[in-house]
C-alpha positions as CSV (number, residue, x, y, z in Angstrom):
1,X,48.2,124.3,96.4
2,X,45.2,123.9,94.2
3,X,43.9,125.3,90.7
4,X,42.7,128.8,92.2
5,X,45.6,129.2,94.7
6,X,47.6,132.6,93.9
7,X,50.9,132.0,92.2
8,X,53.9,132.3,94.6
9,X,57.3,133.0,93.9
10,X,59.8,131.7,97.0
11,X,63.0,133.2,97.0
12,X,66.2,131.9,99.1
13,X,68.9,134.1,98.6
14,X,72.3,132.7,100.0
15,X,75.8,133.8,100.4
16,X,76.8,132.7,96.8
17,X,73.5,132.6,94.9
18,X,70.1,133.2,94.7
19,X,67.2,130.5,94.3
20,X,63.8,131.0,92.9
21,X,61.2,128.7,92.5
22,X,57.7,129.7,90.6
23,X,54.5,127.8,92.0
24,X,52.1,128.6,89.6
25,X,48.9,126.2,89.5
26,X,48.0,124.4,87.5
27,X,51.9,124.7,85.7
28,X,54.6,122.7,87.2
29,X,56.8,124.6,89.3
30,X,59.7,126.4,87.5
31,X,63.1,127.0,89.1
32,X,65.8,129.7,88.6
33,X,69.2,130.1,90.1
34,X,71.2,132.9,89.9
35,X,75.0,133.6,90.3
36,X,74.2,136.4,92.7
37,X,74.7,136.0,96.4
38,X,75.3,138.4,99.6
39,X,79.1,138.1,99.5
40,X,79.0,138.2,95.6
41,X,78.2,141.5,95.1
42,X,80.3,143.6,97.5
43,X,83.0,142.5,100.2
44,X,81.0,142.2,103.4
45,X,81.8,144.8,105.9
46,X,79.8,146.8,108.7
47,X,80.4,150.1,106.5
48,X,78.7,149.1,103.6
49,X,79.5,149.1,100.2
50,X,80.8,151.6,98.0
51,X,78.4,153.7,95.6
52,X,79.9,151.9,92.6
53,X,79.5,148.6,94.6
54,X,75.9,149.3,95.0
55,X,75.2,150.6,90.9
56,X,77.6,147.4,89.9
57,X,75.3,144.9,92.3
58,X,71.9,146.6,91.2
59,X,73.0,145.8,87.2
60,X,74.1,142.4,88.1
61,X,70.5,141.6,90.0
62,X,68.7,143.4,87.0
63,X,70.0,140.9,84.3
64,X,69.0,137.9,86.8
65,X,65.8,139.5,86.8
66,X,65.2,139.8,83.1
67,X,65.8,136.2,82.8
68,X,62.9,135.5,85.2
69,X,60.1,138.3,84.7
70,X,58.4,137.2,81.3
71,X,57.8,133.6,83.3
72,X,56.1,135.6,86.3
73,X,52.4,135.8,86.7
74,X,50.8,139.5,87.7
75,X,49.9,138.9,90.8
76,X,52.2,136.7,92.4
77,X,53.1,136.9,96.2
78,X,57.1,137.2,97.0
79,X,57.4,134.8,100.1
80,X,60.8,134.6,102.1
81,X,61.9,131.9,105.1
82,X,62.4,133.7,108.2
83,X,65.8,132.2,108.2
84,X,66.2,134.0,104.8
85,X,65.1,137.2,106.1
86,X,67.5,137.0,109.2
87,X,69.9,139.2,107.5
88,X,67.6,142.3,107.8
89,X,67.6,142.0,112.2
90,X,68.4,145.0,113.6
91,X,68.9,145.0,117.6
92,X,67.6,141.3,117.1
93,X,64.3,142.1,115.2
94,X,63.4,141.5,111.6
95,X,63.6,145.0,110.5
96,X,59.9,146.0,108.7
97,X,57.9,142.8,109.1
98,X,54.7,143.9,110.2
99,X,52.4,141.1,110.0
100,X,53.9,138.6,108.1
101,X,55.6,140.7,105.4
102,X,57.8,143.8,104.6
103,X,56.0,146.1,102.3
104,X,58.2,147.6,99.5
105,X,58.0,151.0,101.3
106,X,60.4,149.3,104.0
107,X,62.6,148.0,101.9
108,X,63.1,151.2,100.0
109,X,63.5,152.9,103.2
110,X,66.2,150.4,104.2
111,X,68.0,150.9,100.3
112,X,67.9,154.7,100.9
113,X,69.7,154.7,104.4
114,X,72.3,151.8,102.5
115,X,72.8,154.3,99.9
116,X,73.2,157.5,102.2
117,X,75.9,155.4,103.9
118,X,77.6,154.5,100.5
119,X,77.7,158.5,100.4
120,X,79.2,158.9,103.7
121,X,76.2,160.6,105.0
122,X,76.8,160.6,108.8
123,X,72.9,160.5,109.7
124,X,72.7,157.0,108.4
125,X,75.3,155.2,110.2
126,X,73.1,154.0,113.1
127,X,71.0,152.3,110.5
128,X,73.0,149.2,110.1
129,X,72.1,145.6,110.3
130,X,73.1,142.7,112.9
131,X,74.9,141.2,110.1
132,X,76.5,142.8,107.3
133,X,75.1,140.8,104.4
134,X,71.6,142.2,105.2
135,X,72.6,145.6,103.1
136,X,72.8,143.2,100.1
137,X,69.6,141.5,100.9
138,X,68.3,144.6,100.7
139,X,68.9,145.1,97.4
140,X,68.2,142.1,96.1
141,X,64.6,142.4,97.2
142,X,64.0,146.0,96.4
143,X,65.2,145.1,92.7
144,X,63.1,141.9,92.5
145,X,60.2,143.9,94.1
146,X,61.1,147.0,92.0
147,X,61.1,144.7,88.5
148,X,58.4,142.1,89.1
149,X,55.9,145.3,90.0
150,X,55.4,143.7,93.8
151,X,54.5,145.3,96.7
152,X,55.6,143.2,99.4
153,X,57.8,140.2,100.9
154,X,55.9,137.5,102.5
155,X,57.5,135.6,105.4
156,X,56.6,132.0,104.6
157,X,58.4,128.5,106.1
């Protein structure tokens, strides 16, 4: 990465905790972890969380966030390892990515069918994930996305 390289912000979320590392030229890289996770913040089920679940796990993300944000550049790209995003597959496709990224419009979409389910709303429960963690993957990037003023994930390896 050299001097004029955009900064980029790699997140690896995992089943117990979150990772983030900050590549920000010509700065060291900086490193975060967080006690946040896919099974922390709701048992993992195929019905999805509960609506207190989901306002519990959305405070929890948002004080990990406040940690991070005043270190984060304007202008930094969110990038994701496939593996990381395998969560999101629906039918055995990476729900979203359109040309190497998810914008935040997706991921929004994907929180707003999570939280109709949490309600009980019966139009919502064909839109579940291959793997029940991917409902809390959702949220963890809609809140990161929401707080750090992005507009997309960025599938990088």
């Amino acid at each position: 990465m050299n001097a004029s390289a955009p900064a980029v912000l790699r997140l690896t979320v995992g089943a117990t905790s979150t990772a983030l590392v900050l590549e920000a030229p010509p700065a060291a890289p900086r490193q975060w972890v967080w006690p946040v996770g896919t099974a922390t913040l709701w048992p993992q089920r195929h019905g999805g969380p509960s609506p207190v679940a989901i306002e519990n796990a959305i405070q929890a993300v948002e004080d990990q966030i406040e940690r991070v944000a005043p270190h984060v550049p304007a202008g930094v790209r969110l990038v994701v390892s496939s593996d990381g995003l395998a969560p999101l597959r629906r039918a055995g496709a990476i729900d979203g990515l359109t040309h190497g990224a998810i914008a935040l419009v997706q991921i929004e979409q994907a929180y707003q069918w999570l939280a109709a389910r949490a309600m009980g709303a019966p139009s919502a429960r064909a839109f579940v994930f291959d793997d029940p963690s991917g409902d809390a993957l959702v949220l963890i990037l809609r809140e990161v996305l929401h707080h750090l003023g992005l507009d997309a994930v960025h599938l990088g390896d």
